[in-house]
N, C-alpha and C positions, 0 to 999 in steps of 0.2 A: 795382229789386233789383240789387245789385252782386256781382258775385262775386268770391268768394275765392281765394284762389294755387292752392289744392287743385284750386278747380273749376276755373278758366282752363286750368290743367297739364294735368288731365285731359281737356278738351276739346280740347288741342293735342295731346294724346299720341294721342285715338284717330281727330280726323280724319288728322294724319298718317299713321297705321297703313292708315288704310281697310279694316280688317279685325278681327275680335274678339283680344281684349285679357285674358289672366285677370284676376279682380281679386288673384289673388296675386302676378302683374306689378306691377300699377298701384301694388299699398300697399309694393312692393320699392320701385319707379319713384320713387314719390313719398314715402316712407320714413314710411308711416303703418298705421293699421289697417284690419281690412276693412271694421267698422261709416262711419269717417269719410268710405273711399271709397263707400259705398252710399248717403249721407246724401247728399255731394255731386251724386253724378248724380241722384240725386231731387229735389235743388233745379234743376240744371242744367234737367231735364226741367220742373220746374215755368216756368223763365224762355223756356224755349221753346214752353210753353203761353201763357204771359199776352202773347208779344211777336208771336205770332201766326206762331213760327219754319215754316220747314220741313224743319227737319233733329228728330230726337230722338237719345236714348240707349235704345237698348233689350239684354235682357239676356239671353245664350247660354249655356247649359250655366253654366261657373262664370265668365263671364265679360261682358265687354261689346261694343256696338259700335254706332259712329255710324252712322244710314242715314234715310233722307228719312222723314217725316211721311207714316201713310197715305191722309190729307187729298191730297195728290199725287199719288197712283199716274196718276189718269188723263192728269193732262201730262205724268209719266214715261214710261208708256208712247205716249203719240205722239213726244214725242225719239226711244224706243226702237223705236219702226213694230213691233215684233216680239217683244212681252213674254213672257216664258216660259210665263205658264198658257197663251197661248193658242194654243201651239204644244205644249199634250200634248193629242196623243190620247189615246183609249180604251186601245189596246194599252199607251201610253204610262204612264197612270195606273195599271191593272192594275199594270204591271210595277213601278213604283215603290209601290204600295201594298203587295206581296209582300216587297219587299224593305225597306219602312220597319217590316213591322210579322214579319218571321222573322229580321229581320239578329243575325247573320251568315249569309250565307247562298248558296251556289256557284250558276253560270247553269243547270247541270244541273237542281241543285232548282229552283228558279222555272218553267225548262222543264215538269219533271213535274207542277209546280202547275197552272200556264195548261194546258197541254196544246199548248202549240205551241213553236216555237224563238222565242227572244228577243235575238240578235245586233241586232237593228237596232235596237230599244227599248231595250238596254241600252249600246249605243255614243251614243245621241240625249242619254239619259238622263246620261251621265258627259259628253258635249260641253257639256249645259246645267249640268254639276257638280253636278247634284245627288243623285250616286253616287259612290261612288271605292273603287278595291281598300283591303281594310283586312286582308290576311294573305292565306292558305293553308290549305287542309283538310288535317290531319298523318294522309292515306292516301297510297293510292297514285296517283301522277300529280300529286298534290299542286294540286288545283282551288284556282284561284282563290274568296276570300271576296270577299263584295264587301257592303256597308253606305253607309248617308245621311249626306251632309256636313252641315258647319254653313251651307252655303249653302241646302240643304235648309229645316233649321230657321229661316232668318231668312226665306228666299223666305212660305213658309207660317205666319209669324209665333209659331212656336213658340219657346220658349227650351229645351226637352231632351224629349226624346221622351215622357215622361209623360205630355204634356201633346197624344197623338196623339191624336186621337178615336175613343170605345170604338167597339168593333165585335162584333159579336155571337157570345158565347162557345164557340160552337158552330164558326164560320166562324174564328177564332183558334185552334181544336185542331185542326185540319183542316190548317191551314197549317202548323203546327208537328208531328203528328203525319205529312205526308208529308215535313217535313224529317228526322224521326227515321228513317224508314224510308229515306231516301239515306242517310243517315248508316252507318245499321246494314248495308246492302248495302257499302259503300266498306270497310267493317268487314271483315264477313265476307270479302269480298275479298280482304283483304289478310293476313288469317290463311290462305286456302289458298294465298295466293299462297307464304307463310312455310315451308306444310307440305310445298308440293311440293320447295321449297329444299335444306329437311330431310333429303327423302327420295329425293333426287339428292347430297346431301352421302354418305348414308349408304351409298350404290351406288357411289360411288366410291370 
């Protein structure tokens, strides 16, 4: 099988990058459509099947990105003595399962979910990048939001969170309806904080 300019390019473009790539990049990049760049990396990925590669193409959110063959991982991880699943604990999963499946979502809520403080799980968790600040709660004090990276979704072989595994719908309103109730506290909050303003404005 020989590859075409499309494909070659595209294989230079994303080992260069080492990191994902949109394909609204790629079809700018390489001045084509999205169809002919999705055709391509599907051939790519087949040439890397039949020649017994150990790299593939796989595919993030709306875009792409070169990374080793799962066929590897285990002599991956002895280069790496220290592979990421095997350094999350319990608290560790917890806290990232909270935050993969309420994101967006402040350290306060996750705290009131666990029921414990999470400073050292969610500094563990952002060290091994598979968390990162994505905003601000528009109260008062203005809490950090915090959400899963695309290092998240390639570590765990997902391409967009859809694709998280169900969880039982019961345990998903639970999660969501104590994030409603921080929410709605920060709320009220900051309406009396509004009223007393008001009514100091009003005395003077």
């Amino acid at each position: 099988m020989k590859k075409t300019e499309l494909e070659s390019s595209i294989e230079a473009l994303l080992f260069y990058a080492g990191d994902i790539i949109s394909q609204k990049r790629l079809c700018e990049i390489c001045n084509t459509e999205a169809f002919s760049v999705h055709m391509a990396i599907n051939h790519l990925n087949d040439y890397y099947g039949q020649t017994n590669s150990g790299i593939e193409i796989i595919e993030v959110d709306d875009g792409y990105q070169m990374c080793t063959s799962p066929k590897h991982t285990e002599i991956i991880q002895l280069y790496r003595q220290k592979p990421v699943k095997n350094l999350l604990t319990q608290a560790l999963i917890e806290t990232l399962a909270i935050i993969a499946y309420s994101q967006p979502i402040t350290r306060t809520q996750i705290e009131d979910i666990r029921g414990v403080r999470c400073e050292h799980a969610m500094s563990k968790l952002m060290e091994y990048g598979l968390i990162e600040e994505v905003g601000r709660l528009n109260v008062i004090g203005r809490p950090i939001l915090f959400g899963t990276t695309n290092e998240f979704l390639r570590h765990f072989g997902f391409r967009n969170l859809e694709e998280l595994p169900k969880i039982k719908e019961e345990l998903l309103e639970k999660f969501k309806e104590e994030v409603r109730e921080e929410m709605s506290y920060y709320e009220d909050h900051e309406a009396m904080k509004e009223e007393v303003n008001l009514a100091l404005d009003v005395e003077e």
